[in-house]
Phi, psi and omega in degrees: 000110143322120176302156188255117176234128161257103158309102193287338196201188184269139192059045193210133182196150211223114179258105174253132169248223111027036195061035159216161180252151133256152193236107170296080203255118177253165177198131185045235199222039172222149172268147168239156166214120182264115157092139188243357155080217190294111174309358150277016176282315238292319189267009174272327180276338165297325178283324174290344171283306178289005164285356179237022213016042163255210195192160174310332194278342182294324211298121196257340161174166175252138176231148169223184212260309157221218195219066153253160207270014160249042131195051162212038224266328181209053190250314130001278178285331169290327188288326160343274175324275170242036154074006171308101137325123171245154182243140142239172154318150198268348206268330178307296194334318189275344176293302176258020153300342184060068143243020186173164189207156221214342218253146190293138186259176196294321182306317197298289186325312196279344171285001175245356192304355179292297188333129169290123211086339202268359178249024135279329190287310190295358179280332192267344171306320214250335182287302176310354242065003200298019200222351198262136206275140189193016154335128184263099165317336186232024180297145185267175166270148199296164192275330215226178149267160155076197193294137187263164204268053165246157192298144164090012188031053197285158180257096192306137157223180202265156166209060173283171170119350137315289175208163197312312182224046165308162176192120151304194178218125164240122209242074190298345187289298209252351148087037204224105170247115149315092188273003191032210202271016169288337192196066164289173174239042177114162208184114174334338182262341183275143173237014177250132153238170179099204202301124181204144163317179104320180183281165174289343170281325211255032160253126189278001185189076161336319191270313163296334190301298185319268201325345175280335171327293177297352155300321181286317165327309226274300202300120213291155181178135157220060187182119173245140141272112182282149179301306169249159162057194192306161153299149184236149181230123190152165184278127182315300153329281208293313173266006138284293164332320205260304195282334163293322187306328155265356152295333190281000000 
């Protein structure tokens, strides 16, 4: 199965693989890559850099929003390969080192397996890898304060409770914000669509994700990139707001 890549904006491009998205920002003939989707990701994502006219050799670094593993799923395998810098959040790094783990466990999934969707996803969850040990031997902490010297300059900002040291991206030039799992739009286990939490398991601390909601509010935008489900078009502020209102 080939990935579906869009182009949202300019030099902006939104990949969905495997019930996850990674995001792409290119400038001249180097890359940024937010997130790497599934390790059953790894030839949709090699496919999605030559759909946008790079390589693997482009990427000037990988950044995630954190480290469950469908979405460093090949973060690793770039740094390995061809030397990619990976970034997190400085509360991440040890996270995606696997020296702890944040992540919804098998018991937690079979104790929702009632839930409608959630034993399709995880059957599709399990194919991809969602189980596969993939620690980023070398991950950094983001280098800077404010916008990093990367295409598309994105700026990090923390959004914990997804995990401990989650972070978006804001691309304030462009009016675009990368919500990785701080704010989705949908999600195989959800029967709600548009701006939304995840569900409650797959949170490690329910009560900051909601409260990073209002950080995301803050952010000036009118383009989200979601971790799940579509791009939402729309004031950023509005679809952080809409989603504490359902969480609550």
């Amino acid at each position: 199965m080939r990935a579906e890549v869009r182009q949202v904006a300019d030099g902006i491009h939104l990949v969905r693989g495997a019930d996850t998205n990674w995001v792409i920002l290119t400038e001249g003939d180097q890359l940024t890559l937010v997130d790497t989707g599934y390790p059953g990701d790894r030839e949709r994502l090699l496919a999605s850099l030559t759909a946008v006219g790079g390589a693997p050799e482009a990427v000037a670094a990988v950044l995630l929003t954190h480290a469950h593993t469908d979405h460093l799923g090949s973060a690793e395998y770039l740094r390995h390969v061809y030397g990619t810098p990976v970034y997190l959040h400085w509360a991440e790094v040890p996270h995606a080192r696997r020296e702890f783990r944040q992540q919804v466990t098998a018991r937690q999934v079979l104790r929702e397996s009632w839930r409608p969707g959630v034993l399709p996803w995880a059957v599709r969850a399990l194919r991809s890898g969602g189980t596969a040990e993939v620690p980023v031997a070398s991950p950094e902490a983001f280098p800077c304060c404010g916008a990093l010297d990367l295409p598309g300059r994105p700026v990090p900002v923390a959004t914990p409770g997804h995990t401990d040291g989650h972070a978006a991206f804001h691309l304030p030039g462009a009016g675009v914000v990368v919500s990785g799992d701080a704010l989705v739009t949908g999600h195989p286990t959800s029967r709600v669509r548009g701006p939304q939490l995840l569900p409650a398991m797959f949170h490690h601390e329910r009560d900051r994700a909601v409260a990073s909601l209002d950080v995301l509010a803050a952010l000036d935008g009118e383009l989200l990139l979601p971790g799940h489900g579509p791009a939402h078009r729309g004031p950023v502020r509005e679809a952080a707001l809409l989603a504490r209102e359902r969480a609550l």
